[in-house]
N, C-alpha and C positions, 0 to 999 in steps of 0.2 A: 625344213624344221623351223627358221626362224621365222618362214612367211604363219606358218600355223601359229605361232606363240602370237605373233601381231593380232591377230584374225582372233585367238582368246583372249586376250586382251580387251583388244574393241570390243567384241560380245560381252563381254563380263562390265566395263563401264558402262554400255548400252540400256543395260539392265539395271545397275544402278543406281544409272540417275532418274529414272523416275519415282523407283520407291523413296529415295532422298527426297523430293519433292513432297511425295504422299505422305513424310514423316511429317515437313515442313508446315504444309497445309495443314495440317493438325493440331499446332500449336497456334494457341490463341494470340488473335494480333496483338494482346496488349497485357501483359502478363494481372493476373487478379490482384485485388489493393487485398492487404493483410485484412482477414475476418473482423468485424468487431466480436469481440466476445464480453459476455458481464458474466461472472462469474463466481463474483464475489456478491453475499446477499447485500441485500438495498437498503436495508437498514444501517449498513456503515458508517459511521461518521468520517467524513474527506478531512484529511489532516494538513500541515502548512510540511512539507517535502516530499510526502508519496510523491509518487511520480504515476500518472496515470496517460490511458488513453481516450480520447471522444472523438466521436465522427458523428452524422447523421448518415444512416444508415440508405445503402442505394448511392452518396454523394462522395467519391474519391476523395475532390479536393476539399473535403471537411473534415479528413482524420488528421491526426495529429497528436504526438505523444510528449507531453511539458509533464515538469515537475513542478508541485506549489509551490507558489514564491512564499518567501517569509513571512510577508503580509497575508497571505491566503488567497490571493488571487491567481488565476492564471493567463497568459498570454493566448488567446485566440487569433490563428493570424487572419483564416477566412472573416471572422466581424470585426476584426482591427480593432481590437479593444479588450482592455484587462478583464476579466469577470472573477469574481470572490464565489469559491467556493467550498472553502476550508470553512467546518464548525455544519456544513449541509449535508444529510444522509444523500446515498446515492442516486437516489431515487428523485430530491427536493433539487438536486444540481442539474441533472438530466430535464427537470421543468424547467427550469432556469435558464438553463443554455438551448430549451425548445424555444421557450418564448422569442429568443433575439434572434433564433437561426429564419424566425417565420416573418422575416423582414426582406427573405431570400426564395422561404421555400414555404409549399400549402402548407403542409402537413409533417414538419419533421419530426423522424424518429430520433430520439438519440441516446447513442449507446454512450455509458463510460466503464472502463474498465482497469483495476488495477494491474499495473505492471509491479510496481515497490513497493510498498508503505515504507511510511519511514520508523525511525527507527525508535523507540519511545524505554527510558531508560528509570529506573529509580535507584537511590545510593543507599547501600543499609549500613552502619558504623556501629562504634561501639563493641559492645560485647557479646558479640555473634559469634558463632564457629567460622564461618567465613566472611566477613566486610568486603562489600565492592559494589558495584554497579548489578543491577537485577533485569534484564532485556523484560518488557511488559509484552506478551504473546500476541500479534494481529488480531484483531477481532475480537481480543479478549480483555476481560476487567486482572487486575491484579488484586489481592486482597492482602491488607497486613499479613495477614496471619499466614497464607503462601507465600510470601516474602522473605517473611523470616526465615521457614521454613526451608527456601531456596539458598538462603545465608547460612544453613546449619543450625538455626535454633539459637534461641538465647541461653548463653552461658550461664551457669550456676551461679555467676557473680551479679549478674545482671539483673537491672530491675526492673519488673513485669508491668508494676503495677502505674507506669510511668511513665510509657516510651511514648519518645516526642517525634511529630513529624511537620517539617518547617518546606513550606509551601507557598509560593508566591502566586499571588491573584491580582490580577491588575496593577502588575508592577511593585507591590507590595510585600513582605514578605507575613506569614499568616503563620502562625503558631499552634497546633493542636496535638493535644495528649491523649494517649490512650492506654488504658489496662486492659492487659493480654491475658489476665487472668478472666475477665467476662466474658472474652471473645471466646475463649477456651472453656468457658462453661455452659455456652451458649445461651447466657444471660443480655448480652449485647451480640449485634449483627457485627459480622467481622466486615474490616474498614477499607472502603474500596479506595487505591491509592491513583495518583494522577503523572501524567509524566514529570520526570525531573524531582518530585517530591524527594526529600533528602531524611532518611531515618535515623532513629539518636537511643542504643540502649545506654541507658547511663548504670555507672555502678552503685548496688546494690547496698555497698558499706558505705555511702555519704547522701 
């Protein structure tokens, strides 16, 4: 009885280790580099901390996944060198980063793709139903009038015809008013807001 158990045994690894093999051979010698994918439309403007991916497509060692630096550049380590491409649609970056890559390669493709955007915020105060920070949507414009809207609306105490939104442009800070009663009669275009813009309903009795 024990010489048969040996005897299946050995038959049963025998057979084994070939399909083990033919599993092995199967698997590609060198596992695939992650897809580039774009998937986001091209007309997006690259911000300073998305965090995105580029590669020239067909080339492993050109993919690579950075976040904007502060200044708007990013670290390329295949060109060894910072490239700006925050304030570029995706499209205008993708040229930008073709033209340096073709110092290496004919013809390159290249792909960018977001992983994160960052994160783009506006403050609404005063005399709102809710005051606080407003997240500005990917891809999308924010507009006073959605804003408030998002804060609960201007309180009955509050005054329409007046609200301030204080904005820094070039290191400066930049002062603009707007009445919400135009926007609301669709006498004026309601007011596309920008990140960090900080909103002000002031009261209506002074």
């Amino acid at each position: 009885m024990l010489k048969s158990r040996i005897v299946f045994v050995a038959l049963l690894f025998a057979t084994a280790l070939p399909m083990a093999a033919q599993e092995k051979a199967k698997e590609p010698a060198n596992p695939p580099v992650p897809a580039l994918a774009n998937k986001q439309p091209t007309s997006y403007t690259l911000r300073s901390r998305d965090f995105i991916r580029i590669g020239v497509i067909n080339e492993a060692d050109t993919v690579v996944d950075r976040r904007i630096n502060p200044d708007g550049t990013i670290d390329v380590p295949f060109l060894k060198q910072l490239v700006p491409v925050a304030g570029l649609t995706i499209t205008e970056a993708q040229e930008e980063l073709a033209k340096r890559f073709r110092r290496y390669f004919k013809e390159p493709q290249v792909v960018i793709s977001i992983s994160a955007y960052a994160e783009r915020r506006v403050y609404i105060s005063g005399f709102v139903g809710r005051p606080g920070p407003i997240a500005i949507p990917p891809e999308e414009n924010l507009t006073l009038g959605k804003a408030l809207s998002m804060a609960g609306g201007i309180l009955a105490r509050g005054r329409r015809s007046d609200v301030a939104i204080k904005r820094i442009v070039d290191g400066k800070l930049e002062l603009i008013t707007k009445d919400v009663r135009l926007i609301d009669s669709g006498e004026e275009p309601d007011f596309i807001l920008q990140d960090e813009d900080a909103v002000y309903v002031d009261d209506s009795r002074f």
